[in-house]
N, CA, C and O of each residue as an XYZ file, in Angstrom:
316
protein
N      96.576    159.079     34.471
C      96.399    157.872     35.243
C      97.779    157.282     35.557
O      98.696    157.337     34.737
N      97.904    156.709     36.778
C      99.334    156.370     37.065
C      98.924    155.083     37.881
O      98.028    154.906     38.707
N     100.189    153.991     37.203
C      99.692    152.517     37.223
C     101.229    152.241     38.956
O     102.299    152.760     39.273
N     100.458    151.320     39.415
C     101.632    151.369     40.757
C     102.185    149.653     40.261
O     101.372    148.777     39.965
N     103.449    149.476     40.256
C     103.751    148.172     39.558
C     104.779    147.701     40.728
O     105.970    147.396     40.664
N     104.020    147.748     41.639
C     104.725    147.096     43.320
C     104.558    145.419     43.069
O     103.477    144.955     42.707
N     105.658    144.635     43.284
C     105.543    143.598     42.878
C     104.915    142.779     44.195
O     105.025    142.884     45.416
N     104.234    141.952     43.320
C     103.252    140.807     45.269
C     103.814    139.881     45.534
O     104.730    139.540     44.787
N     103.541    139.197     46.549
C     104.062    137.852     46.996
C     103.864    136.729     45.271
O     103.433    137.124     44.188
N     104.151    135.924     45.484
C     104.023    134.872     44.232
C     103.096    134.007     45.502
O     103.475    133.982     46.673
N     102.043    133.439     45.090
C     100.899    132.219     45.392
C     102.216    130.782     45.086
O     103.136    130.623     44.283
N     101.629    129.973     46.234
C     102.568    128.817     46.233
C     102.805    127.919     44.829
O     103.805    127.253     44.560
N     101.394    128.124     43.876
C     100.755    127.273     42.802
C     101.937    128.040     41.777
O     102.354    127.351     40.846
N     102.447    129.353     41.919
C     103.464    129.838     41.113
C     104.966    129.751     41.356
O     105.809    130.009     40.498
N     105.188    129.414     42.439
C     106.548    128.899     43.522
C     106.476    127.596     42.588
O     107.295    127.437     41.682
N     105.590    126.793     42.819
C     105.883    125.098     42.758
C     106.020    125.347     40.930
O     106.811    124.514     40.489
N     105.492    126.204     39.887
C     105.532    126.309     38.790
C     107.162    126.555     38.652
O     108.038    125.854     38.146
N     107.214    128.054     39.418
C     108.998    128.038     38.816
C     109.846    126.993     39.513
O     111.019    126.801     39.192
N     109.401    126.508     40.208
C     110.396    125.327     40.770
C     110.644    124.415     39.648
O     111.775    124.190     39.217
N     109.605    123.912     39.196
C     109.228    122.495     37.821
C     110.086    123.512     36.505
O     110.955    122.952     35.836
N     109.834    124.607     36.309
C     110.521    125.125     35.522
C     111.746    125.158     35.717
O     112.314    124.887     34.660
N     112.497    125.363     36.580
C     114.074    125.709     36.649
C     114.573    124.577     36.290
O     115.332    124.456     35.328
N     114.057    123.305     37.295
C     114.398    121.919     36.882
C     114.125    121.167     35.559
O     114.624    120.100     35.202
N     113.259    121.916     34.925
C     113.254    121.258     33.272
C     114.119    121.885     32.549
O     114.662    121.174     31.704
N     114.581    123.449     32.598
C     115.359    124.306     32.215
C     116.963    123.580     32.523
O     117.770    123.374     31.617
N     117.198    123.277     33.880
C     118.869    122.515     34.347
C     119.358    121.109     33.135
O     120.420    120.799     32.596
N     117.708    120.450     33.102
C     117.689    118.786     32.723
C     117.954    119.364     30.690
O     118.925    119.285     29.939
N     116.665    119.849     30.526
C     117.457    120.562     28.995
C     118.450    120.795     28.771
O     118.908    120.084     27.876
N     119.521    121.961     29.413
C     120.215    121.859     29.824
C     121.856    120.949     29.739
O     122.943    121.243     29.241
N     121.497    120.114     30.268
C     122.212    118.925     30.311
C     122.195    118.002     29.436
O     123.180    117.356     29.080
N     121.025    117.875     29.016
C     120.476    116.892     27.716
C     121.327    117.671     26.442
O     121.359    116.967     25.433
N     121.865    118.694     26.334
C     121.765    119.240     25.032
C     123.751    119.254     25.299
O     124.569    119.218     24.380
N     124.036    119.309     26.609
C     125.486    119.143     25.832
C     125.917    118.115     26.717
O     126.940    118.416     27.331
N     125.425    116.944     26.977
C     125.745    116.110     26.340
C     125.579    115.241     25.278
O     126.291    114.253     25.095
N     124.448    115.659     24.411
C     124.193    115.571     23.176
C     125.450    116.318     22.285
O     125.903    115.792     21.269
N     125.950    117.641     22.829
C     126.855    117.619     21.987
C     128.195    117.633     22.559
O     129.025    118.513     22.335
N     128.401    116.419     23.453
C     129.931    115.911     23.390
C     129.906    114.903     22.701
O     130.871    114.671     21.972
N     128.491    113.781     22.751
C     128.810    112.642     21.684
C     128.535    113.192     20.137
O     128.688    112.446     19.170
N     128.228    114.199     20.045
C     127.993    114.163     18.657
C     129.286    114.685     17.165
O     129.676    115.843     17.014
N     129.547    113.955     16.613
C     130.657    114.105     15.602
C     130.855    115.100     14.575
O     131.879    115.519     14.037
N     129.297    115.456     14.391
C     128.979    116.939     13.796
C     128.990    117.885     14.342
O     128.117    118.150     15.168
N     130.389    119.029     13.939
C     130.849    120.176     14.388
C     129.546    121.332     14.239
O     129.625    122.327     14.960
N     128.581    121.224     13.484
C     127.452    122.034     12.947
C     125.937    121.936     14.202
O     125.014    122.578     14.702
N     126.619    120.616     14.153
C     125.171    119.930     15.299
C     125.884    120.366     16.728
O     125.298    120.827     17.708
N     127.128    120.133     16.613
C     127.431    120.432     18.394
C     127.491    121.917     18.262
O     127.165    122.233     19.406
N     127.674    122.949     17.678
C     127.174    124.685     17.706
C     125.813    124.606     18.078
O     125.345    125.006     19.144
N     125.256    124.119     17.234
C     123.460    124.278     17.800
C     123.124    124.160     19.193
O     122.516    124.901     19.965
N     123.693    123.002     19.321
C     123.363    122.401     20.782
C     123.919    122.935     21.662
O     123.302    123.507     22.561
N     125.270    122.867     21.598
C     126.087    124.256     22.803
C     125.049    125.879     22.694
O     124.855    126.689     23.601
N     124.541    125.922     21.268
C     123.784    127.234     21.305
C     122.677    126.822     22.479
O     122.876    127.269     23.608
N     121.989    126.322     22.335
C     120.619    125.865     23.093
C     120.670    125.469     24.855
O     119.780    125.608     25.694
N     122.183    124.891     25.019
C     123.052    125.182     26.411
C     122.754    126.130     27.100
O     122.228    126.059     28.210
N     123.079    127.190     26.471
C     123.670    128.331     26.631
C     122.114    129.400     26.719
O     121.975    130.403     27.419
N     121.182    128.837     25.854
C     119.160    129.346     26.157
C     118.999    128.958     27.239
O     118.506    129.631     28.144
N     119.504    127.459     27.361
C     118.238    127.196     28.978
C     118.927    127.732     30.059
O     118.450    127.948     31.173
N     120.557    128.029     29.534
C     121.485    128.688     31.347
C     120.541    130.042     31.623
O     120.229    130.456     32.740
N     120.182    130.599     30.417
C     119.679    132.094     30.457
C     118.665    131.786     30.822
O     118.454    132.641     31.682
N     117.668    131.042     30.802
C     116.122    130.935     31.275
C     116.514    130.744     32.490
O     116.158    131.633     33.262
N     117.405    129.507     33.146
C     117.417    129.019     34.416
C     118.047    130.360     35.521
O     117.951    130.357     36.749
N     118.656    131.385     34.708
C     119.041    132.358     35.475
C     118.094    133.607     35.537
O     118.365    134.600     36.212
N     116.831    133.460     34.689
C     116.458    134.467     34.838
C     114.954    134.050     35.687
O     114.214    134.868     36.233
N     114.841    133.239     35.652
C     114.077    132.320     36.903
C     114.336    132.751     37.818
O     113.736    133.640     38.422
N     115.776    131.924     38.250
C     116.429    131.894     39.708
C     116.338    133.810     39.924
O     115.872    134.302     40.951
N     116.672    134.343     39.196
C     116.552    135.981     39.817
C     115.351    136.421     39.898
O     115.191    137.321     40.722
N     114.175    135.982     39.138
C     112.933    136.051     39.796
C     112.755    135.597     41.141
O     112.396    136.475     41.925
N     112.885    134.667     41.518
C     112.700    134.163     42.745
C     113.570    135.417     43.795
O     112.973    136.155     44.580
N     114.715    135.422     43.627
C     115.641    135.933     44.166
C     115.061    137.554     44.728
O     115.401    138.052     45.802
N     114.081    138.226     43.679
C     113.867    139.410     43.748
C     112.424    139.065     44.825
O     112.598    139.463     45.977
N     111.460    138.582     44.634
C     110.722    137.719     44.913
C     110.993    137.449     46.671
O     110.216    137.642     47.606
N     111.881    137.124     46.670
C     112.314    136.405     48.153
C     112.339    137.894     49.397
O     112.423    137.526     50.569
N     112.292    138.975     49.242
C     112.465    140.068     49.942
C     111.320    140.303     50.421
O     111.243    140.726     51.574
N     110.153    140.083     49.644
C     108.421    140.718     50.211
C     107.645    139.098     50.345
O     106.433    138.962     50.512
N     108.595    137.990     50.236
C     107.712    136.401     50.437
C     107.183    136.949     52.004
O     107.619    137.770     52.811
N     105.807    135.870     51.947
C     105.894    135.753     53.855
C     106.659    135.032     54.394
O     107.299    134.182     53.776
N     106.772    135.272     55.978
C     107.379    134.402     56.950
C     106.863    133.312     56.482
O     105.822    133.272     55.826
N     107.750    132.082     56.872
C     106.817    131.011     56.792
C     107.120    130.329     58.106
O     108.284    130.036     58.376
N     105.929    130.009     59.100
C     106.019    129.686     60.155
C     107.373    128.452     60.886
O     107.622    127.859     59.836
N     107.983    128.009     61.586
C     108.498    127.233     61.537
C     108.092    125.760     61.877
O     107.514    125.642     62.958
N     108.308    124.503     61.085
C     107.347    123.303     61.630
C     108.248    122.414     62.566
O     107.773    121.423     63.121
């Protein structure tokens, strides 16, 4: 048996999902170092620069979903 793993358009309801995702992924993100520029604990600002450094990787592996994604989208008419 041989499985065909041709990737489909994404439905708009999954567009508007990774959209809300990338943007909670940027805002995390941001929340976490500047959490660790004010913070005085050298132990706490590793964590947090660690966790930086999770949501850059989620927000990039999003954005290259889309990206791959964007070659077989439909036209979308012009308004």
């Amino acid at each position: 048996m041989t499985t065909n793993h041709q990737i489909q358009p994404l439905t708009s309801k999954e567009l508007d999902y990774i959209v809300d995702c990338i943007s909670n992924e940027s805002m995390l993100a941001k929340h976490c170092a500047a959490a660790a520029a004010a913070s005085q604990n050298h132990a706490l600002q590793q964590a947090l620069l660690g966790f930086v450094s999770r949501h850059e990787q989620h927000l990039n592996t999003l954005v290259d979903s889309l990206q791959t994604h964007s070659s077989i989208a439909p036209a979308q008419p012009p308004q």
